[in-house]
Each structure stands twice: as C-alpha cells, then as structure tokens.
C-alpha positions as CSV (number, residue, x, y, z in Angstrom):
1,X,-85.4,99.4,5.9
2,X,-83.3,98.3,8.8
3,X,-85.1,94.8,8.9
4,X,-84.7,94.3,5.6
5,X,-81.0,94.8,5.8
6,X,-80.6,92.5,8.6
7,X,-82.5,90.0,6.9
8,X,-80.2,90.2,3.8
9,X,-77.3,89.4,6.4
10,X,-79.0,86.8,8.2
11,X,-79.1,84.9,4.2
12,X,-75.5,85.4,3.3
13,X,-74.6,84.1,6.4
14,X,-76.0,81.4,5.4
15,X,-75.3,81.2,2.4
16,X,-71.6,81.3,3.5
17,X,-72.0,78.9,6.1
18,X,-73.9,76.4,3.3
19,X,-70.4,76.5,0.9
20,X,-67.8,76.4,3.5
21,X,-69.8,72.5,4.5
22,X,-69.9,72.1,0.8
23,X,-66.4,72.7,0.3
24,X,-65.2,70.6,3.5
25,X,-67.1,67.8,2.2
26,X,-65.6,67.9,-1.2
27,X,-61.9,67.9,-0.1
28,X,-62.7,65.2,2.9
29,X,-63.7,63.0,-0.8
30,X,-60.8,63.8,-2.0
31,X,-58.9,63.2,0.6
32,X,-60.3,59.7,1.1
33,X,-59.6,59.1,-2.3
34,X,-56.0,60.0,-2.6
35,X,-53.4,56.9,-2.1
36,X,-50.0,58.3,-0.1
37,X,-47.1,56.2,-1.7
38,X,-46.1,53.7,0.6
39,X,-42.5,53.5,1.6
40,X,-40.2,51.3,0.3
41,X,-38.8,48.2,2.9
42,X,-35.2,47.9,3.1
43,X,-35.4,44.3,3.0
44,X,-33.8,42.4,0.0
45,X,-35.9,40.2,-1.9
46,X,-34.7,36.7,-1.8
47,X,-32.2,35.4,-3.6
48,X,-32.6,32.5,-5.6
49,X,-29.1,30.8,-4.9
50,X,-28.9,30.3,-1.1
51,X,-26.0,29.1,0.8
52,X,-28.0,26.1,1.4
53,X,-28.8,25.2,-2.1
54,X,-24.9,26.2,-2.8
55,X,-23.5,24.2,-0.1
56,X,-25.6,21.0,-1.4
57,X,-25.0,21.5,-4.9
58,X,-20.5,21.6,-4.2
59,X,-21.7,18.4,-1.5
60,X,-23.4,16.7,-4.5
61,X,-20.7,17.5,-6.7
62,X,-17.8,16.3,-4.2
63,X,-19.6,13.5,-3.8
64,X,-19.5,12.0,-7.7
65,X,-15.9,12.8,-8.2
66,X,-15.1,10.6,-5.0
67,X,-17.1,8.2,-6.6
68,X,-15.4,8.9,-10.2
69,X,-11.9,8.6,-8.6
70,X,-13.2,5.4,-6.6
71,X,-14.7,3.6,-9.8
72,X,-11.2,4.7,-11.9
73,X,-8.8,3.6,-8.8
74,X,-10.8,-0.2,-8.8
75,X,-10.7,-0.2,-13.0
76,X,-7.0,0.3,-12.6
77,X,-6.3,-2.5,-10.5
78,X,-8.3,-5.0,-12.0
79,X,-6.5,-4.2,-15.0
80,X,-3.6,-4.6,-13.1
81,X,-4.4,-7.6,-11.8
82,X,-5.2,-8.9,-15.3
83,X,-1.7,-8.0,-16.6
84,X,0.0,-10.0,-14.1
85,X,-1.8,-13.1,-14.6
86,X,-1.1,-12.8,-18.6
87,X,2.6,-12.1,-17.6
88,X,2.8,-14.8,-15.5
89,X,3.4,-13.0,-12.2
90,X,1.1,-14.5,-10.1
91,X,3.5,-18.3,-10.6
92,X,6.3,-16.8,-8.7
93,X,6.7,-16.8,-5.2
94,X,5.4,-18.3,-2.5
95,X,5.8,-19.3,1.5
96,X,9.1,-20.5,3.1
97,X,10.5,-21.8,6.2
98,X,13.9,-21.4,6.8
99,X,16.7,-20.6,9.5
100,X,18.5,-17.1,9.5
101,X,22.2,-16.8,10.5
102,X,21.4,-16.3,14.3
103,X,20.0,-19.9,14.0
104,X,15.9,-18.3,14.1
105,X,13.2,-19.8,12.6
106,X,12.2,-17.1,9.8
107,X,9.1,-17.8,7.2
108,X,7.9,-15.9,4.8
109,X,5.1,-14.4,6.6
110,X,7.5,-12.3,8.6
111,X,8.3,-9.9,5.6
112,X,4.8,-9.1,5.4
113,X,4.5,-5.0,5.3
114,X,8.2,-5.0,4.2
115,X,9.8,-4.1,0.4
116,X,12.0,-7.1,0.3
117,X,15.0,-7.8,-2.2
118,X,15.7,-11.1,-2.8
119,X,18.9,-13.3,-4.1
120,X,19.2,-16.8,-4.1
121,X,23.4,-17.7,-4.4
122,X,25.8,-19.3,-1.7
123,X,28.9,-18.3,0.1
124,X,31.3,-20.5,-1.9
125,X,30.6,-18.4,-5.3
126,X,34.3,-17.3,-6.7
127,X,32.7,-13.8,-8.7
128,X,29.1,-13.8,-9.1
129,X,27.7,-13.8,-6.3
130,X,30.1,-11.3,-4.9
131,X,29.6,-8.9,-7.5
132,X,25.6,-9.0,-7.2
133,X,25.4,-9.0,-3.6
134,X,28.1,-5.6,-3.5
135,X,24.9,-4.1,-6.6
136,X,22.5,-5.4,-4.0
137,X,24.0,-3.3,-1.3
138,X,24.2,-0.3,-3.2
139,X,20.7,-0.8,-4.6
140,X,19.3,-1.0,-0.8
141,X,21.3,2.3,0.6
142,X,20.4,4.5,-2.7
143,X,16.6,3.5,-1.8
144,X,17.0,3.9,1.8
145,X,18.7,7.6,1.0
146,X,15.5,8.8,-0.5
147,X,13.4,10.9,1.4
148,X,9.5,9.5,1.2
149,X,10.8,5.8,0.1
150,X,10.4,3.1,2.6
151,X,13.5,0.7,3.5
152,X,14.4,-2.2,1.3
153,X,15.0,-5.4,3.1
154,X,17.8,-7.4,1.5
155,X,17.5,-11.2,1.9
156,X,19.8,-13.6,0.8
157,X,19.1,-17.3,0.5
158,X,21.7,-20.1,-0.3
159,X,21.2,-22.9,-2.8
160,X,24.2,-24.7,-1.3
161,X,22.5,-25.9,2.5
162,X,25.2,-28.5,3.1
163,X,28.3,-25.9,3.3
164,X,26.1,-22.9,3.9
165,X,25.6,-22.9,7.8
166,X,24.1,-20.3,9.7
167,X,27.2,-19.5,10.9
168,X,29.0,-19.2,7.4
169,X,26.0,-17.6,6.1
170,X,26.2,-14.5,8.8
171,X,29.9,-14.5,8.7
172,X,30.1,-14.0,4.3
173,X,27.2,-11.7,4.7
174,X,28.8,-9.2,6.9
175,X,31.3,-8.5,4.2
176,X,28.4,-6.8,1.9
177,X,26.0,-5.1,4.9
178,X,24.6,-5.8,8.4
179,X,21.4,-5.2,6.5
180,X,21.1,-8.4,4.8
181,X,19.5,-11.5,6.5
182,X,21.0,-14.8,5.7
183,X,18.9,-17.8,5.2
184,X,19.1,-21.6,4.8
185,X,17.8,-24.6,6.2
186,X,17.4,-28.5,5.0
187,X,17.8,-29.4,1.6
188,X,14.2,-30.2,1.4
189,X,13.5,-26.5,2.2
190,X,15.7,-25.1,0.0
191,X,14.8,-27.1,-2.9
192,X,10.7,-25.5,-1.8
193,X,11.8,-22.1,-1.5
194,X,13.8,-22.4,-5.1
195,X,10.8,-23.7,-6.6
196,X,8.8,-20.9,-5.1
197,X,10.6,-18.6,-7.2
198,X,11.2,-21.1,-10.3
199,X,15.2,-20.9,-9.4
200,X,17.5,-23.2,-11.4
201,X,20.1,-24.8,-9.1
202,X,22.4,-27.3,-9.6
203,X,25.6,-28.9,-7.9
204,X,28.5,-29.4,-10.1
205,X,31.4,-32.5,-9.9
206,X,34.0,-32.3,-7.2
207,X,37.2,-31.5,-7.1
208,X,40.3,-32.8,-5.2
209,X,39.5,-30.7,-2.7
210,X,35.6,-32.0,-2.5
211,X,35.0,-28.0,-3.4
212,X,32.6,-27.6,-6.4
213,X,30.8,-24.4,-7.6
214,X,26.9,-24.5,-7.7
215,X,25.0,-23.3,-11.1
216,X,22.0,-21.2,-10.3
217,X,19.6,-18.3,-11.5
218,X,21.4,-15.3,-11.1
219,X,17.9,-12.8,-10.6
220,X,16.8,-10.3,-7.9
221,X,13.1,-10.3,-7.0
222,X,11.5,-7.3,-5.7
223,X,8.7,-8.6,-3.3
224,X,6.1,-6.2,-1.9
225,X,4.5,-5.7,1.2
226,X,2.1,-7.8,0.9
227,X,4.6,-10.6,0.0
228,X,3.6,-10.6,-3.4
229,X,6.4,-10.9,-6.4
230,X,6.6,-7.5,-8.4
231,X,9.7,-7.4,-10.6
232,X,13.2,-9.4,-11.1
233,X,16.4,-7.9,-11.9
234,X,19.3,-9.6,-13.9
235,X,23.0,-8.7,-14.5
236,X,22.2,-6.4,-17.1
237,X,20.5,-3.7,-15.0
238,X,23.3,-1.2,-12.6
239,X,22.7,-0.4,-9.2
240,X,21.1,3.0,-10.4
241,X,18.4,1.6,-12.9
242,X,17.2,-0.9,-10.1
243,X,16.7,1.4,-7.8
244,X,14.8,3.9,-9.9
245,X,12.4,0.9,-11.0
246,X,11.9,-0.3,-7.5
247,X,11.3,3.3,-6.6
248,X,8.8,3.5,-9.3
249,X,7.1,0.2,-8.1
250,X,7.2,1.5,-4.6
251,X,5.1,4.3,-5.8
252,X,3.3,3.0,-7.9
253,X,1.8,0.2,-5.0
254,X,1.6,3.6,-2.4
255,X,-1.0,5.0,-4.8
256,X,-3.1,1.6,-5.3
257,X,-3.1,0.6,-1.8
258,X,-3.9,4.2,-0.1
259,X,-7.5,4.5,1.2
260,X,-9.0,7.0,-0.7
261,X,-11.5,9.8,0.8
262,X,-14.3,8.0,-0.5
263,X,-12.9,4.7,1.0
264,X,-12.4,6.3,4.2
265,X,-15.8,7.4,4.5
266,X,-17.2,4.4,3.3
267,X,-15.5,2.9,6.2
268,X,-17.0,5.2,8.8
269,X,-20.5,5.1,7.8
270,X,-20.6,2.0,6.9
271,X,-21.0,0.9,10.6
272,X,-23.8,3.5,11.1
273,X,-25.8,2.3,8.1
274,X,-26.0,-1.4,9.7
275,X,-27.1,-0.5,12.8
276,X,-29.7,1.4,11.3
C-alpha cells in the first residue's frame, strides 16, 4: 500500500514536471514570434525643396532678368541711335579750336563729361543777343538749383572774330554770369565751328561809324557729356520749358549710360574667364 502510493507521487511529479517544460517551450515560441513595435525616430524626412535647390532656383531667376533688363537697355539705344540718324542729329556738331576770354587755348575736347549750353552771337548785338544770353542764365541757375541734376556749362561763341576780342568777349559776358566761357579765335575758326553746328552768319553793310550788326542763327544746343549734340532751343521756348527738357535729357542719358548690374558683373568676370 505505501509503495504504491509513493509510486503514484513519484508519476505526477512527473507528470507535472513534463507540462511545466511544455508550457515554457510554448510561450518561448511565442515569444520569438511576437514583433515589439519599434519606436518612432524623431528625425524629419527630407524635404524636397532645400535651401540649396531654393537658393539656385532665385540665382537662376536673378540671373535672366539681368539679362532681360540688359537685352531691353541695348534694344533701346539702338533704337535710339536709329532715331537720331533719321532726324538728322548725328550732322550737327563737331570739334573746335578756339581762344576763351583769358586768351587759353580751349577745343572741344575739354567739355567732354560736361552738359554744355551753347550760343553762337557777338558782343555788338543791340537786343537779341542780350535777351537770350539773360534766358541762358536763367536756364543754367534753375538746372544748377536742382538737387540730383548735374551743372550746365554755358558757352558762348561769337560770329563777329574781328571786334570780338578776348578781352571784349570776357568783359560783355560778365554782364550775364561768371559762369559763361567766352570764345573766339580767327575767322577761319569761326567760320569751322559755325559749320559744325550748321550756323547761318552773315556781316551786314557799314555804317558811318564802320559799326554793322551781324545776321546769325539765333539757337541754343544742348551738348552732352560725351560732346554729342542732343537738342536746340529757339526763341519760342522760356527759360522754364528749357530747363525742364534739358532736365529730361539729362535723365534720360543718366539711365542709358549707367552700368547696369549685369554690366557690372560682366565686367568683373570677364577678366577671370580669360585667364581661365
């Protein structure tokens, strides 16, 4: 009796022993098989615009609207250049050499990177002359009262070279403003400067006095910096409506002569790409 009960313990033992190996192999399956979630990375998945790509793409796009602006800027001045030879503009002017009141040699090539305004008359003029040279004067101080407006030079040349001395020349022009620079010279040069500018002169008779009053164009002509003839201005304008229109050609040259951007870069690489 009593080995038969220990025998029956010895078997559930066992027995017990058998399912707990069973059941430790199951879950270690099933523990092999689960997945754990992994965690989610704080990183941020790349963006598709970089500030790489972004700052290439606004390059790009400065880039062609330097180029538009250059390819408009050199349209408009070839059509600019176009409309002066079918108006003529490019026949007057031209390079002189004459002698100013303090007796200097002065050419033409001296007024280059000045505005000049230019009147051909003489000293011996009984109203004319008087009356455009006193427009003159106020057409050179309203321009040289604006802010952002560069000076006006006035020059005045005579057609009458046998009265008109330098020292006549300096002493009638002081009457109008210190401003103005007084030119003449041989009648050989005068007649060459006249012709430059397609001025009418001509001498009339003596009187008993040997005096006689010289016939001549009575015109302003604005020159610009680069000594080229822009626009003439008769008796018909005022002092106010010459002004305004030189101040408008003023401009007008600032904006088609300033180096643009794209110019300016041009310029500087321009070095770098020969040497390359």
């Amino acid at each position: 009796m009593m080995s038969s009960l220990l025998c029956r313990t010895v078997c559930l033992r066992r027995n017990h022993q058998r399912h707990l190996k069973e059941i430790s192999t199951v879950l270690s399956r099933n523990f092999a098989d689960m997945q754990i979630p992994k965690r989610k990375s704080d990183k941020k998945p790349p963006s598709i615009v970089s500030w790489k790509s972004l700052a290439l793409v606004v390059g790009v796009g400065g880039s062609l609207t330097l180029l538009m602006q250059y390819i408009k800027r050199e349209k408009d001045m070839a059509a600019e250049r176009e409309r002066k030879r079918s108006l003529g503009k490019a026949a007057i002017g031209g390079s002189f050499e004459l002698i100013d009141q303090n007796k200097q040699v002065r050419k033409s090539e001296d007024f280059i990177g000045q505005w000049v305004l230019l009147y051909f008359g003489f000293t011996h003029c009984p109203d004319i002359c008087p009356e455009e040279l006193e427009k003159m004067t106020e057409v050179v101080n309203i321009i040289d009262a604006r802010k952002d407006t560069p000076n006006l030079q006035p020059i005045f040349i005579t057609v009458d070279p046998s009265r008109d001395t330098p020292e006549a020349v300096g002493k009638y022009l002081l009457e109008f403003s210190p401003k103005f620079i007084g030119l003449t010279g041989s009648t050989e040069q005068i007649a060459k400067a006249c012709k430059a500018y397609r001025v009418y002169f001509s001498a009339g008779p003596k009187d008993q006095d040997s005096d006689y009053i010289v016939d001549h164009t009575i015109i302003m002509y604005l020159i610009d910096p680069n000594g080229e003839f822009v626009d003439y201005y008769g008796q018909a304008r005022n002092s106010h409506e010459t002004a305004d229109s030189i101040q408008f050609h003023m401009t007008k040259w600032k904006i088609a002569n300033e180096k643009s951007l794209f110019d300016q870069i041009v310029e500087k690489t321009s070095p770098l790409l020969k040497s390359s």
